[in-house]
Each structure stands twice: as structure tokens, then as C-alpha cells.
mmCIF file as Biopython writes it, N, C-alpha, C and O atoms, coordinates in Angstrom:
data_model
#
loop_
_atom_site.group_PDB
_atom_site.id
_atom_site.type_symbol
_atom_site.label_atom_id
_atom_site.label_alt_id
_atom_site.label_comp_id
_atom_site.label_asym_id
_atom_site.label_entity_id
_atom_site.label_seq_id
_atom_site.pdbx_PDB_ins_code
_atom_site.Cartn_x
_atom_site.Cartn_y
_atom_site.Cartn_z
_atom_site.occupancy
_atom_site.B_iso_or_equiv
_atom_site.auth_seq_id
_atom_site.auth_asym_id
_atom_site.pdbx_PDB_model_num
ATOM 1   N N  . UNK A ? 1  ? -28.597 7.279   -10.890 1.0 0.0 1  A 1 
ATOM 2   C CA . UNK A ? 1  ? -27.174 7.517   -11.017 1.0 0.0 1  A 1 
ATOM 3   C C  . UNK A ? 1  ? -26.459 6.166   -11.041 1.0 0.0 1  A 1 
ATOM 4   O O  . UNK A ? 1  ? -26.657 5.233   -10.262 1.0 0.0 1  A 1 
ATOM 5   N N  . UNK A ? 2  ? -25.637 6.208   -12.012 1.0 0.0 2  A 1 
ATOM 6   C CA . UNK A ? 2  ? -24.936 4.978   -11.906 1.0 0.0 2  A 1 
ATOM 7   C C  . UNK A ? 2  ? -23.767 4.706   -11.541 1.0 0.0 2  A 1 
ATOM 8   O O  . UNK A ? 2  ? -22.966 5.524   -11.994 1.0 0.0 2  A 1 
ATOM 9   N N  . UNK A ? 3  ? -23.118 3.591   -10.666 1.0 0.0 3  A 1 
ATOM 10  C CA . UNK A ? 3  ? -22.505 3.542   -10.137 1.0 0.0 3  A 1 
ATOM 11  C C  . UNK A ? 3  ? -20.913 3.147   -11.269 1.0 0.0 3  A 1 
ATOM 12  O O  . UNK A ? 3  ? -21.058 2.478   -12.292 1.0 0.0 3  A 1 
ATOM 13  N N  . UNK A ? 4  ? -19.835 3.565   -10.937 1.0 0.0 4  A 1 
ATOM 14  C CA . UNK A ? 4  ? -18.936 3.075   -11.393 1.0 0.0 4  A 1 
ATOM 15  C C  . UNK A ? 4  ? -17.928 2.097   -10.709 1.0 0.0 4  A 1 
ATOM 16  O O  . UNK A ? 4  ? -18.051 2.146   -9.486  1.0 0.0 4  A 1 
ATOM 17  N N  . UNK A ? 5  ? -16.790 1.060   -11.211 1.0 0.0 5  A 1 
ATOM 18  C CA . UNK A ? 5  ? -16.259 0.445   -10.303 1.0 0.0 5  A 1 
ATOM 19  C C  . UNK A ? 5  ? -15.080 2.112   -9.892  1.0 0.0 5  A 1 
ATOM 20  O O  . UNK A ? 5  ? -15.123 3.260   -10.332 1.0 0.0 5  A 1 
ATOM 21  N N  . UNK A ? 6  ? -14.138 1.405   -8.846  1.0 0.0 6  A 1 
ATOM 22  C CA . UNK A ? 6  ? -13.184 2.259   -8.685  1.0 0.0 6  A 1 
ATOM 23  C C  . UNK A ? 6  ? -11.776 1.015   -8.768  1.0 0.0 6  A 1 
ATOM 24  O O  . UNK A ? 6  ? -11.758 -0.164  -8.416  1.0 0.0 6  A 1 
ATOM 25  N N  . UNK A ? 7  ? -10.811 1.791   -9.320  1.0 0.0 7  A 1 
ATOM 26  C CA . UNK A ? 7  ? -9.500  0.694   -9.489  1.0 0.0 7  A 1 
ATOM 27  C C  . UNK A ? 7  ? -8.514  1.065   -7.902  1.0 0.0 7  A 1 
ATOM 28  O O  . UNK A ? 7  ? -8.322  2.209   -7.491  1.0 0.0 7  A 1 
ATOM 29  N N  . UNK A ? 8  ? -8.180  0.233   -7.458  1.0 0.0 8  A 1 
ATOM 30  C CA . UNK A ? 8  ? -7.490  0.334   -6.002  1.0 0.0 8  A 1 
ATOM 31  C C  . UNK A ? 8  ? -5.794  -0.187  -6.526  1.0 0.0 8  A 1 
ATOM 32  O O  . UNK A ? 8  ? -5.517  -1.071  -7.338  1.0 0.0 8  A 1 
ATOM 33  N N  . UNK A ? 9  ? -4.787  0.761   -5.695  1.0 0.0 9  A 1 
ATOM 34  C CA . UNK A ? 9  ? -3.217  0.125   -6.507  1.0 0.0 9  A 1 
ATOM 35  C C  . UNK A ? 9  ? -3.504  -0.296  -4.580  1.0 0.0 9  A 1 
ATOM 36  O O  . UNK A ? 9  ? -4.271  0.012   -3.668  1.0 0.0 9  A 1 
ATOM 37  N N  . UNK A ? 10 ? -2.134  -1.299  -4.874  1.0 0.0 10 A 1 
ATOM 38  C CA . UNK A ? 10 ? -1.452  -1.581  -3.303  1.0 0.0 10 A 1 
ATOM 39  C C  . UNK A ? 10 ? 0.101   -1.353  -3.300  1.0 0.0 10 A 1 
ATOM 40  O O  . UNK A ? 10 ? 0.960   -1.743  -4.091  1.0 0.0 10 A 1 
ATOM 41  N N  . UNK A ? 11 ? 0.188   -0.574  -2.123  1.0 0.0 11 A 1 
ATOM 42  C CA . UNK A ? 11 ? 1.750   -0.471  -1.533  1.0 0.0 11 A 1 
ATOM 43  C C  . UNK A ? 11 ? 1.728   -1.166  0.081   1.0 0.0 11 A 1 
ATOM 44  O O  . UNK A ? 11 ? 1.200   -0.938  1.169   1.0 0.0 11 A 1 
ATOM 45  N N  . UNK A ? 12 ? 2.858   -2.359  -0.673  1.0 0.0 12 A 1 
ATOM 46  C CA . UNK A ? 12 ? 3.203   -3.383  1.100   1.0 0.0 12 A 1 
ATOM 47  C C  . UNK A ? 12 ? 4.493   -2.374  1.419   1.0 0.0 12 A 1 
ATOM 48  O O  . UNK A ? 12 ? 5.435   -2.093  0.678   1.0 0.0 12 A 1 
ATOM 49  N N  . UNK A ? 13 ? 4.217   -1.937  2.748   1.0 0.0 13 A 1 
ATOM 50  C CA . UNK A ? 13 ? 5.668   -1.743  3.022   1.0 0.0 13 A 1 
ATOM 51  C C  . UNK A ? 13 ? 5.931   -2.593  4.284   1.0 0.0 13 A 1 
ATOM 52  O O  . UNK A ? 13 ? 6.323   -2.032  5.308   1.0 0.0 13 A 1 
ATOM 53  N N  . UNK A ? 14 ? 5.753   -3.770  4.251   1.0 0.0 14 A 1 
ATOM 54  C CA . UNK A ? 14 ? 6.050   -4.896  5.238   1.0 0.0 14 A 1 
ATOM 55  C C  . UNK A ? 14 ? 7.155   -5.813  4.358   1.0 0.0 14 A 1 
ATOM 56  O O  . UNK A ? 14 ? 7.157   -5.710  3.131   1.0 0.0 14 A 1 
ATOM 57  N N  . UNK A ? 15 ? 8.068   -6.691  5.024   1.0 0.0 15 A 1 
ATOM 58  C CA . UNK A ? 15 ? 8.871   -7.129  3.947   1.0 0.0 15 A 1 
ATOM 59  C C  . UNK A ? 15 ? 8.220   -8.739  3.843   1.0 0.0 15 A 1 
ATOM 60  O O  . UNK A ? 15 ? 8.863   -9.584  3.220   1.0 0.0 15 A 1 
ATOM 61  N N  . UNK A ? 16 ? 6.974   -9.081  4.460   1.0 0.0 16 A 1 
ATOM 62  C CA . UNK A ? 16 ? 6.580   -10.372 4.061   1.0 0.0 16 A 1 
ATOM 63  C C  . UNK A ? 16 ? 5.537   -10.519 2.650   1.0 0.0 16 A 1 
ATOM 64  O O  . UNK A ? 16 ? 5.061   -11.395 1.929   1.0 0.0 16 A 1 
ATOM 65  N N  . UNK A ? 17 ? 5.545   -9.541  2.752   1.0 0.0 17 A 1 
ATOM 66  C CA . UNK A ? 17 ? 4.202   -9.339  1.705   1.0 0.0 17 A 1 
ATOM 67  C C  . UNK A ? 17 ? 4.341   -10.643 0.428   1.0 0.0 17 A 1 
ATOM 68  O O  . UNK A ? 17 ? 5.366   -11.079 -0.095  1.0 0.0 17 A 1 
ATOM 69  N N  . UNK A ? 18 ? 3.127   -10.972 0.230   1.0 0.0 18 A 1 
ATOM 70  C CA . UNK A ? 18 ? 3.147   -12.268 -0.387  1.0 0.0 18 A 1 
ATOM 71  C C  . UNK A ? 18 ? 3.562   -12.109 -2.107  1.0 0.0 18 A 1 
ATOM 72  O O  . UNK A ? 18 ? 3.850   -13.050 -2.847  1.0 0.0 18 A 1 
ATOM 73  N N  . UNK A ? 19 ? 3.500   -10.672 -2.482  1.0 0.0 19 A 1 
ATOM 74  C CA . UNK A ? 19 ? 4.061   -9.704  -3.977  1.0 0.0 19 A 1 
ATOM 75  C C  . UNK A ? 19 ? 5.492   -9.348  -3.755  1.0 0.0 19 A 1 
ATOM 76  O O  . UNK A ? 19 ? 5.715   -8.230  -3.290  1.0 0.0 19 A 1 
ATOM 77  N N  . UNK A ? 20 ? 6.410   -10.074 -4.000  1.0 0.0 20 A 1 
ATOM 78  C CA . UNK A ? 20 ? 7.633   -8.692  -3.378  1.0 0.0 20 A 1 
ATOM 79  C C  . UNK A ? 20 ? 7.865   -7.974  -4.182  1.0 0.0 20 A 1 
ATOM 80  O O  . UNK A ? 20 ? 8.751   -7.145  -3.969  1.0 0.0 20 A 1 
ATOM 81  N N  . UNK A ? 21 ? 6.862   -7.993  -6.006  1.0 0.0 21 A 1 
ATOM 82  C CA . UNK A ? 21 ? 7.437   -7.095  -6.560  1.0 0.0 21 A 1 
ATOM 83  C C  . UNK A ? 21 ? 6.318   -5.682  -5.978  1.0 0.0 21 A 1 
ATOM 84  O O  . UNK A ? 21 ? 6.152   -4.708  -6.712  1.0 0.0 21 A 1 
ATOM 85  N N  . UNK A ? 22 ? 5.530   -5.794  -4.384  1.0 0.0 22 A 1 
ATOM 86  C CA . UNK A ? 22 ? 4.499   -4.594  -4.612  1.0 0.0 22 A 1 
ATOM 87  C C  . UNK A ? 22 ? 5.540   -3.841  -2.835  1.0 0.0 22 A 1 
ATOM 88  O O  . UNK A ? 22 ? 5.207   -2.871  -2.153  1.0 0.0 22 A 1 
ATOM 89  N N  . UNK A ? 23 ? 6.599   -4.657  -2.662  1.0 0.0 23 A 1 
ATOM 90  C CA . UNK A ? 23 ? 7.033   -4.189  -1.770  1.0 0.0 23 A 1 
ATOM 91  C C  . UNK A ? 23 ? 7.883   -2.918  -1.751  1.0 0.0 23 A 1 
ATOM 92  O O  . UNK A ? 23 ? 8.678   -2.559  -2.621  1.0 0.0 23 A 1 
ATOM 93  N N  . UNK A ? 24 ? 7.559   -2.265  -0.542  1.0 0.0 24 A 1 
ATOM 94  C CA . UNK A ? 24 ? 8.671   -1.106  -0.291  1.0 0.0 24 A 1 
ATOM 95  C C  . UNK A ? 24 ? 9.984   -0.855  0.471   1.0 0.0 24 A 1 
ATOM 96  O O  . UNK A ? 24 ? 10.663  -0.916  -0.554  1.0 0.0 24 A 1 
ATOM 97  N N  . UNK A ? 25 ? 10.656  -0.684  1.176   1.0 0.0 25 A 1 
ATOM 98  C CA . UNK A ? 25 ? 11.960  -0.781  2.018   1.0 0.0 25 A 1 
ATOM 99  C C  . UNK A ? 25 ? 11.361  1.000   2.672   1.0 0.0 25 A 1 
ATOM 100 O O  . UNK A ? 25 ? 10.443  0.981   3.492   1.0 0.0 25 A 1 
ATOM 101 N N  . UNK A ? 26 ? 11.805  2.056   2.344   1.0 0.0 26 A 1 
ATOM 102 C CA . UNK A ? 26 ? 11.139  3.340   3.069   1.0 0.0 26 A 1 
ATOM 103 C C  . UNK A ? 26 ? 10.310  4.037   2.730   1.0 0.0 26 A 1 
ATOM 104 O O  . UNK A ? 26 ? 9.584   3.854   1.753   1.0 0.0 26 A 1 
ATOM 105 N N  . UNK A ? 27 ? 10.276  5.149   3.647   1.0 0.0 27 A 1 
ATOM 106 C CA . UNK A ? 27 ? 9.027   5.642   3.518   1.0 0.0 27 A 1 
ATOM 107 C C  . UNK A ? 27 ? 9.077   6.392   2.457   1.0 0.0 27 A 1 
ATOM 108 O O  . UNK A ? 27 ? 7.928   6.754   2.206   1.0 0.0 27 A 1 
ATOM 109 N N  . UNK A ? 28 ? 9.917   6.866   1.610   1.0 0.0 28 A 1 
ATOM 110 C CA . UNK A ? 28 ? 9.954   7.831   0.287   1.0 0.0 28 A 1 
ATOM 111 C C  . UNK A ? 28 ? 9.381   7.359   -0.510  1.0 0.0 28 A 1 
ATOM 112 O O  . UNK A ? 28 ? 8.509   7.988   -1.110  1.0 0.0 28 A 1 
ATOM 113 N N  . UNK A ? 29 ? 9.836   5.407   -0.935  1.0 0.0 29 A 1 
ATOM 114 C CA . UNK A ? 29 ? 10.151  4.759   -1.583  1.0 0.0 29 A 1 
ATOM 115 C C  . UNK A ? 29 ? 8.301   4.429   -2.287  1.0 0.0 29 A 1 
ATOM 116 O O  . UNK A ? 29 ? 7.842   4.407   -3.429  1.0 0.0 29 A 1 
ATOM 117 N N  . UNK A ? 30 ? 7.654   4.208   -0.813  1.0 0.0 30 A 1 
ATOM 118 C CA . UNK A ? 30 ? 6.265   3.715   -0.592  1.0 0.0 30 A 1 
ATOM 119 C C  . UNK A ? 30 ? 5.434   5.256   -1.370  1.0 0.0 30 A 1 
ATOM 120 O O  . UNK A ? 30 ? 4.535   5.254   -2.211  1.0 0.0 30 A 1 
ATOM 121 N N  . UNK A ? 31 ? 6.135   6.473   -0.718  1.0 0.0 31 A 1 
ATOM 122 C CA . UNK A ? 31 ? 5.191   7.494   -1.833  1.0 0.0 31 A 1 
ATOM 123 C C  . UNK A ? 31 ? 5.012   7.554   -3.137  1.0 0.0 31 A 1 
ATOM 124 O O  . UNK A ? 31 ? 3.998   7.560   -3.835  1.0 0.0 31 A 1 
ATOM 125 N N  . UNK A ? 32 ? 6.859   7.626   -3.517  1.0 0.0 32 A 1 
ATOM 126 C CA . UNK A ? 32 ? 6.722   7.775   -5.082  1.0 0.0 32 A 1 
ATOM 127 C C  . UNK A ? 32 ? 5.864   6.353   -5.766  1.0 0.0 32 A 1 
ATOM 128 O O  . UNK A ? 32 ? 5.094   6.609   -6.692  1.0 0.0 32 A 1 
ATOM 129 N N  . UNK A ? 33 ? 5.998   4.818   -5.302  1.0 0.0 33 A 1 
ATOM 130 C CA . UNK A ? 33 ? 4.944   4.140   -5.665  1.0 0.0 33 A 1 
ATOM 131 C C  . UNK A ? 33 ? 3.504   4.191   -5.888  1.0 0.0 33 A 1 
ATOM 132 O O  . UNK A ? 33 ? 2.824   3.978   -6.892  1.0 0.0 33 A 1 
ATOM 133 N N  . UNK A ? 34 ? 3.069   4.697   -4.094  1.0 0.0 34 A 1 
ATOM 134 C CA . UNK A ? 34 ? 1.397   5.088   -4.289  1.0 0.0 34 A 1 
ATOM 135 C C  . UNK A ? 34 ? 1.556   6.120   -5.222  1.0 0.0 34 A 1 
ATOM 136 O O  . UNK A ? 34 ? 0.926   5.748   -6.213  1.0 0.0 34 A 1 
ATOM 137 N N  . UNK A ? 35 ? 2.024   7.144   -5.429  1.0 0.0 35 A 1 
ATOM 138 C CA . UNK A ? 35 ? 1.999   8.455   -6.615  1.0 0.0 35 A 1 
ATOM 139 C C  . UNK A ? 35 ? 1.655   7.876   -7.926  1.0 0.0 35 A 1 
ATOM 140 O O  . UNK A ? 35 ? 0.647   8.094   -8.599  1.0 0.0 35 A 1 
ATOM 141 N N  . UNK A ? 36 ? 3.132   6.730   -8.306  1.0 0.0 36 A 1 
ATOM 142 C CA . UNK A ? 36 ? 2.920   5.929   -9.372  1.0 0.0 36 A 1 
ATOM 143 C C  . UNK A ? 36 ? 1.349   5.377   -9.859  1.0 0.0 36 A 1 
ATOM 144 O O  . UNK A ? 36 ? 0.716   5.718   -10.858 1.0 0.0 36 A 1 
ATOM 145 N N  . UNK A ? 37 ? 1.068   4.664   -9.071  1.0 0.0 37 A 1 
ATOM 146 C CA . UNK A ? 37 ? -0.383  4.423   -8.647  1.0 0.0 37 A 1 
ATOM 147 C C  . UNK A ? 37 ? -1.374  4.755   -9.381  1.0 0.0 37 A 1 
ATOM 148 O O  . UNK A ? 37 ? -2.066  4.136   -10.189 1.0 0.0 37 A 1 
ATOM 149 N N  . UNK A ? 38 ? -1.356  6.120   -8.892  1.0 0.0 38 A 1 
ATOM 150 C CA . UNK A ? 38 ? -2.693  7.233   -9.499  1.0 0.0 38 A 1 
ATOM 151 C C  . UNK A ? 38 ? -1.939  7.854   -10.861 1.0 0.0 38 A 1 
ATOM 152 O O  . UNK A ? 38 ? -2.530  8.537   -11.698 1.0 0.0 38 A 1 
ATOM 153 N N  . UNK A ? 39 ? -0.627  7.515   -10.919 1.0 0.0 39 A 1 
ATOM 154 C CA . UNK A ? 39 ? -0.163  8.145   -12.105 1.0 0.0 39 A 1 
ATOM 155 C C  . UNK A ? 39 ? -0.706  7.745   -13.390 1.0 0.0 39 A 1 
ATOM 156 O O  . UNK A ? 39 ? -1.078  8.373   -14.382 1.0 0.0 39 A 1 
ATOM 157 N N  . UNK A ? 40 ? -0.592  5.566   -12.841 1.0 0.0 40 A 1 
ATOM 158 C CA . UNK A ? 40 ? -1.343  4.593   -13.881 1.0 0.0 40 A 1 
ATOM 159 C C  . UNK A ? 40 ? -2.638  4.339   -13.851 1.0 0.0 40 A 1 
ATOM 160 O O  . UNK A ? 40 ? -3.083  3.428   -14.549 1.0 0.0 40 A 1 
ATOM 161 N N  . UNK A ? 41 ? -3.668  5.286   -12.840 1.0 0.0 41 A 1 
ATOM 162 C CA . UNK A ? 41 ? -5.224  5.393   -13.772 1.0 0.0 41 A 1 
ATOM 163 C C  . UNK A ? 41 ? -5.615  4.552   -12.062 1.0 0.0 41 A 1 
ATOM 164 O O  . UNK A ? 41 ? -6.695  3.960   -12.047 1.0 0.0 41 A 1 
ATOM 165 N N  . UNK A ? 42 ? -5.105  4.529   -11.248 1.0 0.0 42 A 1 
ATOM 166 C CA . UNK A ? 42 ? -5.953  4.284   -9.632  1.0 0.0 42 A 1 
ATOM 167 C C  . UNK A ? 42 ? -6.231  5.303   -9.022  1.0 0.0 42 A 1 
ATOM 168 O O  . UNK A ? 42 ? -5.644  6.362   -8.805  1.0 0.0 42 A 1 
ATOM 169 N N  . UNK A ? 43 ? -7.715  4.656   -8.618  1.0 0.0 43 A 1 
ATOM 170 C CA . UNK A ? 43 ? -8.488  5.765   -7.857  1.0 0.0 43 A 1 
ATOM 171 C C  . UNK A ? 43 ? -8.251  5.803   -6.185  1.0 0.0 43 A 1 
ATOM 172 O O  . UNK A ? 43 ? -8.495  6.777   -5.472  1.0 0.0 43 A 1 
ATOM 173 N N  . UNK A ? 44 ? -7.808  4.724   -5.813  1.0 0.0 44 A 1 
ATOM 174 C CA . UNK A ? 44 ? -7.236  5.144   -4.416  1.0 0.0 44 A 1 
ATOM 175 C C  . UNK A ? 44 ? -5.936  4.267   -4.270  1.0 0.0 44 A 1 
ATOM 176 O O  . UNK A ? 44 ? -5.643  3.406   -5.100  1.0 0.0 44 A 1 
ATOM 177 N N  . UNK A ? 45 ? -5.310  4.497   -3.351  1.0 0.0 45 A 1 
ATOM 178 C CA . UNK A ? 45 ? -4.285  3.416   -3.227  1.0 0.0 45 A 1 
ATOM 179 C C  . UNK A ? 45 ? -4.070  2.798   -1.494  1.0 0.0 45 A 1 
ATOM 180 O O  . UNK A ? 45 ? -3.774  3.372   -0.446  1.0 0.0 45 A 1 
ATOM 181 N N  . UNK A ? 46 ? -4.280  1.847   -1.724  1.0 0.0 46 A 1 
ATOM 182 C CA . UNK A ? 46 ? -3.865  0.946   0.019   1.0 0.0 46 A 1 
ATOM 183 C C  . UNK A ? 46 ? -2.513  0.858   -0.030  1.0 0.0 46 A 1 
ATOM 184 O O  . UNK A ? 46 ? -1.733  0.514   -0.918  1.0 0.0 46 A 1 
ATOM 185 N N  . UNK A ? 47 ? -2.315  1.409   1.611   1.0 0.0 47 A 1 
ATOM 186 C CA . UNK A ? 47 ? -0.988  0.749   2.107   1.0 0.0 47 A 1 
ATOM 187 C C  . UNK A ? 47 ? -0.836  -0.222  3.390   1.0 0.0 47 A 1 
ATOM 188 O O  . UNK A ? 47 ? -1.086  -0.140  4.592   1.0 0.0 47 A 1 
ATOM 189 N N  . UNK A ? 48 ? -0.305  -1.171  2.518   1.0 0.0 48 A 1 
ATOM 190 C CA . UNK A ? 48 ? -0.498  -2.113  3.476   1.0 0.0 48 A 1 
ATOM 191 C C  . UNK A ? 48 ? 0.751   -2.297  4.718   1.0 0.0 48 A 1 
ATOM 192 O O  . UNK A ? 48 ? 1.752   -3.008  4.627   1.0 0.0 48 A 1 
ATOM 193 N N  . UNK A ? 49 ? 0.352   -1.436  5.867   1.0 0.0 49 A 1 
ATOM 194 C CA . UNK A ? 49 ? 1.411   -1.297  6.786   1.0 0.0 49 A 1 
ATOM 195 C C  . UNK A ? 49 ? 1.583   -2.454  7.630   1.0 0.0 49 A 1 
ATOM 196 O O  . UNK A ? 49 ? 2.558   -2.492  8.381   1.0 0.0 49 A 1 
ATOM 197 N N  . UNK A ? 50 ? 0.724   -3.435  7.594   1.0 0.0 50 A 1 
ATOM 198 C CA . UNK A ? 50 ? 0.612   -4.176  8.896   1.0 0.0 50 A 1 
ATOM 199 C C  . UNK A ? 50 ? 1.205   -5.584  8.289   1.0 0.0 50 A 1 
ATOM 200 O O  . UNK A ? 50 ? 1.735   -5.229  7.236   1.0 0.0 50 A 1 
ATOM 201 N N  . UNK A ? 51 ? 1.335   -6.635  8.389   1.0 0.0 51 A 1 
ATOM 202 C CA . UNK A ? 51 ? 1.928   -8.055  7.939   1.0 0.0 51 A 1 
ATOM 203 C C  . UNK A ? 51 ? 0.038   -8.676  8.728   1.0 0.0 51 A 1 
ATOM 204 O O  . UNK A ? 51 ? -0.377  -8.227  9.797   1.0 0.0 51 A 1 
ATOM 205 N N  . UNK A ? 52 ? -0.526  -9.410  8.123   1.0 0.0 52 A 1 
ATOM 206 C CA . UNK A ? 52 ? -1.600  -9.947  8.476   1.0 0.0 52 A 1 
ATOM 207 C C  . UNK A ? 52 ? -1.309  -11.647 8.288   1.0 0.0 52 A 1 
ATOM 208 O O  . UNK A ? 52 ? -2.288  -12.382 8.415   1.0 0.0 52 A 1 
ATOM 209 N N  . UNK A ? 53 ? 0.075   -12.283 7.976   1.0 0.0 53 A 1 
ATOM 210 C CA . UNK A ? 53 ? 0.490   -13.631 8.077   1.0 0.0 53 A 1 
ATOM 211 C C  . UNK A ? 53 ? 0.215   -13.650 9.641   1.0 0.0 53 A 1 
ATOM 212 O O  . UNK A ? 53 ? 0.447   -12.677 10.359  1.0 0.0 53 A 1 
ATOM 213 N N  . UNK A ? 54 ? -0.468  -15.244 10.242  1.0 0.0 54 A 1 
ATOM 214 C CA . UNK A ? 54 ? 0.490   -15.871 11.548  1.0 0.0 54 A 1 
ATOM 215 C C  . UNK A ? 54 ? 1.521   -15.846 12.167  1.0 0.0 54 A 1 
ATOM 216 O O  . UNK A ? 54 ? 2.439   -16.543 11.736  1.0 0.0 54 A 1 
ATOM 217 N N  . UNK A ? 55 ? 1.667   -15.294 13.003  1.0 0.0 55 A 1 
ATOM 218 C CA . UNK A ? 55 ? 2.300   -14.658 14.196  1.0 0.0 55 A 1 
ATOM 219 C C  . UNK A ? 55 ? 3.275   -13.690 13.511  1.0 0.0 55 A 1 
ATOM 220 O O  . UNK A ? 55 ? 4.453   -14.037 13.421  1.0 0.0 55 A 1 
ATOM 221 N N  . UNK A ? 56 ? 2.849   -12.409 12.983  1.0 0.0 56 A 1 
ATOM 222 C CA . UNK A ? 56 ? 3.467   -11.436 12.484  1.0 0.0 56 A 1 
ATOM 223 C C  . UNK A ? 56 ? 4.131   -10.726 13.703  1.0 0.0 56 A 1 
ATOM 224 O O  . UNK A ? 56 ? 3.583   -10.871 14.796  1.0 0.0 56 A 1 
ATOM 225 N N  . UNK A ? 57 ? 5.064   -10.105 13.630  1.0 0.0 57 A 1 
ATOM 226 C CA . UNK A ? 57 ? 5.840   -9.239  14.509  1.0 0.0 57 A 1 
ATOM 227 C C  . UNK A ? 57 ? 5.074   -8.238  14.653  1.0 0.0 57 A 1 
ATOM 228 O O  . UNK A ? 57 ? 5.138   -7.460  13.701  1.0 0.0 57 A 1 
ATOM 229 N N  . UNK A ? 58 ? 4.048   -7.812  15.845  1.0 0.0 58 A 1 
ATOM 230 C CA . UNK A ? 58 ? 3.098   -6.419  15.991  1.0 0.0 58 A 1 
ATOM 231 C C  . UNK A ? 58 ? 3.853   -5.607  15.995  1.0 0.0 58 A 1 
ATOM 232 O O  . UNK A ? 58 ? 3.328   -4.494  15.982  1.0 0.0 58 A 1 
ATOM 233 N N  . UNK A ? 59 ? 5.266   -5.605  16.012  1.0 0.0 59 A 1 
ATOM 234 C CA . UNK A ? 59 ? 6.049   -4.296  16.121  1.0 0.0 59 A 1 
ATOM 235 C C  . UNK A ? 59 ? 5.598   -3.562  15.151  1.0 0.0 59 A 1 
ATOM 236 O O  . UNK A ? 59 ? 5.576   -2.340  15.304  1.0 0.0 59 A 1 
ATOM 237 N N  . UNK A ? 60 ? 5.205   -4.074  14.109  1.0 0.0 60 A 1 
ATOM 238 C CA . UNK A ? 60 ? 5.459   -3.562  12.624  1.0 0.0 60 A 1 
ATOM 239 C C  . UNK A ? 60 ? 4.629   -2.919  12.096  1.0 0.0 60 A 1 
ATOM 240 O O  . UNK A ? 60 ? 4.521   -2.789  10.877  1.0 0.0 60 A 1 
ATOM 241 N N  . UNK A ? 61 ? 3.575   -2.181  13.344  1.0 0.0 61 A 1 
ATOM 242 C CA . UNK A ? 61 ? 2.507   -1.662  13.129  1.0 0.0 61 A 1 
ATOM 243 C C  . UNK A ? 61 ? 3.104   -0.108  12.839  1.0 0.0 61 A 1 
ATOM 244 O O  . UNK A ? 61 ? 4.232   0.291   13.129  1.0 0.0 61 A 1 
ATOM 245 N N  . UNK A ? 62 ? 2.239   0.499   12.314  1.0 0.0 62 A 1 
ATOM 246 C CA . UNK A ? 62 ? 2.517   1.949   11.706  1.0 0.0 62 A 1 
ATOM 247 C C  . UNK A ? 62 ? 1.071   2.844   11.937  1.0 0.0 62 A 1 
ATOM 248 O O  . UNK A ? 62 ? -0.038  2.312   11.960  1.0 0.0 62 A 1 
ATOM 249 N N  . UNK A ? 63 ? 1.320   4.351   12.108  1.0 0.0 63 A 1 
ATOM 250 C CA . UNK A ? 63 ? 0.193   5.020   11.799  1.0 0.0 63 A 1 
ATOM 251 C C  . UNK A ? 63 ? -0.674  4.950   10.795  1.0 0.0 63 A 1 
ATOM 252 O O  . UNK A ? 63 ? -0.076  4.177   10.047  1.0 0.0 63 A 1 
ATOM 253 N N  . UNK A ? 64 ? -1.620  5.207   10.283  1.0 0.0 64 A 1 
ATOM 254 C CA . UNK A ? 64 ? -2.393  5.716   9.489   1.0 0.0 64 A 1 
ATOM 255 C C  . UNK A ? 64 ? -2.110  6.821   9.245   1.0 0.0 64 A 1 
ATOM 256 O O  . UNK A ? 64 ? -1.923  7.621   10.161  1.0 0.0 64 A 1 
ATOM 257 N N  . UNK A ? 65 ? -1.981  7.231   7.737   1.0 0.0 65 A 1 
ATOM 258 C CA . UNK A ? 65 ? -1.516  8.284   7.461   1.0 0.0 65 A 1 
ATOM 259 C C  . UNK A ? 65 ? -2.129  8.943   5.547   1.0 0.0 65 A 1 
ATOM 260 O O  . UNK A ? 65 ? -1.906  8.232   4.568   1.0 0.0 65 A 1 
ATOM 261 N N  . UNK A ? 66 ? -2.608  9.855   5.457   1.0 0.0 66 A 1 
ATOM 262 C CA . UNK A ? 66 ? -3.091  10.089  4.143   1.0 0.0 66 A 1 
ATOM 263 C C  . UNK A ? 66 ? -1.742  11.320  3.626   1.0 0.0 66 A 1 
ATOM 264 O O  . UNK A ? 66 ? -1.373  12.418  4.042   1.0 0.0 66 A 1 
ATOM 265 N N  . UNK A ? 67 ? -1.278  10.278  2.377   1.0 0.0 67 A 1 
ATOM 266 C CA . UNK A ? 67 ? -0.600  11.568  1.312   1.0 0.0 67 A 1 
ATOM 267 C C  . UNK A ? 67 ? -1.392  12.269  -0.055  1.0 0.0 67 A 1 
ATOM 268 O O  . UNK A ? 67 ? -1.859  11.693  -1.038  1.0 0.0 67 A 1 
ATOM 269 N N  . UNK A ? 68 ? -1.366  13.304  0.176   1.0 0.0 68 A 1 
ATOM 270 C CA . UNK A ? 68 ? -1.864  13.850  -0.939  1.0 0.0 68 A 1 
ATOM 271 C C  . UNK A ? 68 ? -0.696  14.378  -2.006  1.0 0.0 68 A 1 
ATOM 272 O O  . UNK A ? 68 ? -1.024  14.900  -3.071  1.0 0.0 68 A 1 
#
């Protein structure tokens, strides 16, 4: 069986994110994007809730959460 690649989209909803054109402001905002996503041919989509820069604000942590 052969393996295929898989295409991954990203949604930052942190406002440091090093893309600001992959950034979000709310939580609606971040769905209809990931939606977008799979709309344009991705097989999963990351959201990147956390800021992973030097000395990020931990506030800014979020659940894990799957939309279908």
C-alpha cells in the first residue's frame, strides 16, 4: 500500500504569529478559515492556539478542541 503525502492548512489565533496574513482575532473567524482550509484541498488543519515565541504570555493558552 502506498503511502500518500497529506496537505496540512494553519490557523494562528495568537496575535504574534510570525504570518499575520494566517492570523485570526475570534473564534468564528478561526472556523470559517480552518473550513476555508479543507474547502482549498487540506487534509487536516492546525490551530495554532498557543504563541511558542520567548516569554509568550501563558495566559494565552486555549483548549483543544476538534470542529467538524
Amino acid at each position: 500500500m502506498a503511502l500518500s503525502p497529506a496537505v496540512m492548512g494553519i490557523v494562528n489565533v495568537t496575535p504574534d504569529s510570525f504570518f499575520p496574513a494566517s492570523r485570526t482575532v475570534t473564534a468564528d473567524e478561526a472556523i470559517v478559515r480552518g473550513r476555508d482550509h479543507f474547502s482549498w484541498g487540506a487534509d487536516i488543519v492546525d490551530v495554532g492556539g498557543e504563541s511558542t515565541r520567548p516569554h509568550a504570555d501563558p495566559s494565552m493558552r486555549t483548549k483543544n478542541s476538534v470542529v467538524s
